[in-house]
VOZAMI-227230 format. One record per atom (N, C-alpha, C): residue number from 1; chain; atom name; x, y, z. Coordinates in steps of 0.2 Angstrom, whole numbers, plus 5000, padded with zeros to 4 digits. Each point is the difference from the previous one (the first is absolute). Example, Ala and Ser with C-alpha at 12.3 -4.5 7.8 and 13.67 -1.06 7.14 Angstrom:
! VOZAMI-227230
ATOM,fise,mitor,drenro,px,py,pz
ATOM,1,A,N,5066,4972,5039 $
ATOM,1,A,CA,4996,5006,5000 $
ATOM,1,A,C,5004,5006,5000 $
ATOM,2,A,N,4998,5005,4996 $
ATOM,2,A,CA,5004,5006,5001 $
ATOM,2,A,C,4996,5005,5003 $
//
This chain:
! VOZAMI-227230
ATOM,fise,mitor,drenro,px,py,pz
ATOM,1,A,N,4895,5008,5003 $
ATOM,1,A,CA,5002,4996,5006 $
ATOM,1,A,C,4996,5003,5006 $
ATOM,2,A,N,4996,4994,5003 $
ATOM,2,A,CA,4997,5003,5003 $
ATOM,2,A,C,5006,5001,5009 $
ATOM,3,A,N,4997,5007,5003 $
ATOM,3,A,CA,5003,5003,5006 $
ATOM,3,A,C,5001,4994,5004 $
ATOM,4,A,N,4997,4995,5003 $
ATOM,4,A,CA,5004,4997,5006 $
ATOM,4,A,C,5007,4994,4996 $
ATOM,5,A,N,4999,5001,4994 $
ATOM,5,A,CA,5005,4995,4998 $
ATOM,5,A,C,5006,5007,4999 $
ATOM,6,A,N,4998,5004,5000 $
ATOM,6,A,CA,5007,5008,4999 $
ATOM,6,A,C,5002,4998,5006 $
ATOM,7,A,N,4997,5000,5006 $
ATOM,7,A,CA,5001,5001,5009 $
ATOM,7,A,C,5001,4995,5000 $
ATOM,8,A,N,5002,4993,4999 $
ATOM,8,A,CA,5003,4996,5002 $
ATOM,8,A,C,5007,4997,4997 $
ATOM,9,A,N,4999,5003,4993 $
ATOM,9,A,CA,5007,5001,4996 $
ATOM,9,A,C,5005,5004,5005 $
ATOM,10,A,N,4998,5007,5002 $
ATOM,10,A,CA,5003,5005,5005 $
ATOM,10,A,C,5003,4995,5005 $
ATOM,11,A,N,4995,4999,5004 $
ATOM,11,A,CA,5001,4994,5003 $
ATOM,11,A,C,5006,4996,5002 $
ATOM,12,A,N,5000,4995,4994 $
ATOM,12,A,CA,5004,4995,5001 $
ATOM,12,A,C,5006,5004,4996 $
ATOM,13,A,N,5001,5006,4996 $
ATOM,13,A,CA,5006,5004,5000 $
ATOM,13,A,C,5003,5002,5004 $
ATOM,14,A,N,4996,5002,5005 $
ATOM,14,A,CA,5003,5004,5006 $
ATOM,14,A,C,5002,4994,5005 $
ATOM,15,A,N,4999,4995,4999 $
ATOM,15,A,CA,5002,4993,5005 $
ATOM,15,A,C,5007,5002,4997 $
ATOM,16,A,N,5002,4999,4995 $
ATOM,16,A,CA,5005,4997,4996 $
ATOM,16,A,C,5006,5005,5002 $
ATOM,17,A,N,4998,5007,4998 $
ATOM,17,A,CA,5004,5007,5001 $
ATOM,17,A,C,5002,4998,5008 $
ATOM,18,A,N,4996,4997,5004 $
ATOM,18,A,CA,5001,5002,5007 $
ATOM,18,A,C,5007,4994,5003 $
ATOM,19,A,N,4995,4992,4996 $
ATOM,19,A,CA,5007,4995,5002 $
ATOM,19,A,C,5007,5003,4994 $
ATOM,20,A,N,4999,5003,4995 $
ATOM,20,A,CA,5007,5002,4997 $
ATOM,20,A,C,5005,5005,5007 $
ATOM,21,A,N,4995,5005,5001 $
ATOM,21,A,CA,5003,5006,5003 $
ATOM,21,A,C,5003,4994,5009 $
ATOM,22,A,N,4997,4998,5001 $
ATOM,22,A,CA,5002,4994,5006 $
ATOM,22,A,C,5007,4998,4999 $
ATOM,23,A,N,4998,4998,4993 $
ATOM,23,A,CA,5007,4993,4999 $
ATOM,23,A,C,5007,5007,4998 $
ATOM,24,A,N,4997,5006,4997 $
ATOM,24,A,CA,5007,5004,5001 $
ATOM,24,A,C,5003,5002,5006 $
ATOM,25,A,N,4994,5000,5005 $
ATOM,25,A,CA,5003,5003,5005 $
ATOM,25,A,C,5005,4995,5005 $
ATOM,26,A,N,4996,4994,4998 $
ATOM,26,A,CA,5005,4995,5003 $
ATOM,26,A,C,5007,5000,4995 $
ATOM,27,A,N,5000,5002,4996 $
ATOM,27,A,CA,5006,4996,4997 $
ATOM,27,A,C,5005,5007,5000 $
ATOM,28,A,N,4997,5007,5000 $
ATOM,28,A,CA,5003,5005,5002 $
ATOM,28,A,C,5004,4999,5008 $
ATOM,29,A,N,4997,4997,5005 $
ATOM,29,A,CA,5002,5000,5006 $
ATOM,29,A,C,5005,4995,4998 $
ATOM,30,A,N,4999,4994,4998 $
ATOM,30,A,CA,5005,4994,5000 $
ATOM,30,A,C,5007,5004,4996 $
ATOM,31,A,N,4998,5003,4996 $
ATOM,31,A,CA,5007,5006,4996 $
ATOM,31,A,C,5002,5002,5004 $
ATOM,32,A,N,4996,5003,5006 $
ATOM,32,A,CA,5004,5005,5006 $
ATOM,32,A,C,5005,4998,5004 $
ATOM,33,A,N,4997,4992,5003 $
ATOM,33,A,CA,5004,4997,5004 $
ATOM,33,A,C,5005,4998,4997 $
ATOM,34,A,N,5000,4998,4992 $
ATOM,34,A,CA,5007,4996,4996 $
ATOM,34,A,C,5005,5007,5001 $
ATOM,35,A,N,4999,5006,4997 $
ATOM,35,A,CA,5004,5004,4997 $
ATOM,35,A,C,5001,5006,5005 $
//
């Protein structure tokens, strides 16, 4: 496998990890305000 195709997989993982970690923090806040 060549190296830019490793770096772009990293990439668009770390897009993914970023909007997950996003959407808990929303949903953690939205918990806080409910409970």
């Amino acid at each position: 496998m060549p190296l830019h195709r490793i770096y772009e997989s990293v990439k668009s993982s770390k897009k993914i990890f970023e909007y997950v970690a996003d959407n808990a923090g929303a949903q953690l806040k939205l918990y806080g305000k409910v409970h």
